[in-house]
Structure formats: structure tokens, C-alpha cells
N, C-alpha and C positions, 0 to 999 in steps of 0.2 A: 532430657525428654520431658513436654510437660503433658499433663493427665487432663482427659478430658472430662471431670465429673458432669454430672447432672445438678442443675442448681437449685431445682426442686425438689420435694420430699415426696415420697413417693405414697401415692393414693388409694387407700384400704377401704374398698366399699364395708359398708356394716349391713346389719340385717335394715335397716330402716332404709337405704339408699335403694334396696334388691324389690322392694314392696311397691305396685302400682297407689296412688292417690285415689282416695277416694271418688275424684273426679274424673280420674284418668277410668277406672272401675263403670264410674257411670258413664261415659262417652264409649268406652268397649261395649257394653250394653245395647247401647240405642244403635249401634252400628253393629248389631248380631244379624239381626235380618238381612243386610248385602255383606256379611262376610260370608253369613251358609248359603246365598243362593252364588254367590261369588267362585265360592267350592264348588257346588253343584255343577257351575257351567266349567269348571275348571275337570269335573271330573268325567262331564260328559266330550270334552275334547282329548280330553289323555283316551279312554274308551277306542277313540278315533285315530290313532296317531298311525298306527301299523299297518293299517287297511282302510277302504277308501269306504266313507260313511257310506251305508243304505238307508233308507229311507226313513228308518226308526229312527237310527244315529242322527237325523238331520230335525227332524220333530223334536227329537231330544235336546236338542243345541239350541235349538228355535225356542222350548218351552222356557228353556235354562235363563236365554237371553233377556227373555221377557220377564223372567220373575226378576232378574238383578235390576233392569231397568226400573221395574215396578216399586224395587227395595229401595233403589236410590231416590226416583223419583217421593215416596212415600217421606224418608228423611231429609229431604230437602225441605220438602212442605212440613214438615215438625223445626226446623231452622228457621224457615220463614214466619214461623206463627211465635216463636221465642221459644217450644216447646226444648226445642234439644239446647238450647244458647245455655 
């Protein structure tokens, strides 16, 4: 019978592999603003999921939508001026 090893060595992250980059740091950063309104509209449809939105629920989703659009929009416009590059 023959053995099926693996031909490779096997791969031990370190603390230094486990750590975001300084880059990576600042690009989380500039992308804080459409992650929380991101949540926001995420938390105003979980809110919604069990019962059929009322009218609050539905201004709330609407407001939610507009600030992420707003977020995105806003870091776009920071890409296109080199600002986030």
C-alpha cells in the first residue's frame, strides 16, 4: 500500500502574519463611514424581518439608505480626487 503524504510543509501563521498593515488600517478607516451606515440599514431591516414595516420602519430604511448612498458616494469622491488612493 502506498501513503499518501502531503508534499508540503505545513503553514504556522506568526503574530506578524495575524496583524492588519498599516495600509490595510488606513483603508478600514476611510471606509468607516459606509461600514456604520452599512450596519445602520442593515439593522433597520433585521427591525423589519418579523412583521410588516409601518411607516416609522419604512422612513427608517429610507433614511438608512440615503446615508450609505451618501457614504459611498462621499468615498468615491475622496478616490477620485487621489484622496483615499
Amino acid at each position: 500500500m502506498k501513503l499518501i503524504l502531503p508534499t508540503q510543509d505545513l503553514f504556522t501563521a506568526t503574530a506578524i502574519d495575524l496583524e492588519p498593515t498599516g495600509a490595510e488600517l488606513d483603508r478600514i478607516e476611510r471606509e468607516l463611514p459606509v461600514i456604520s451606515a452599512e450596519v445602520e440599514l442593515l439593522d433597520a431591516q433585521i427591525m423589519t424581518l418579523d412583521r410588516t414595516p409601518n411607516e416609522l420602519d419604512a422612513r427608517r430604511i429610507r433614511r438608512a439608505r440615503r446615508k450609505v448612498l451618501a457614504a459611498r458616494r462621499e468615498l468615491a469622491n475622496q478616490a477620485g480626487t487621489g484622496d483615499a488612493a
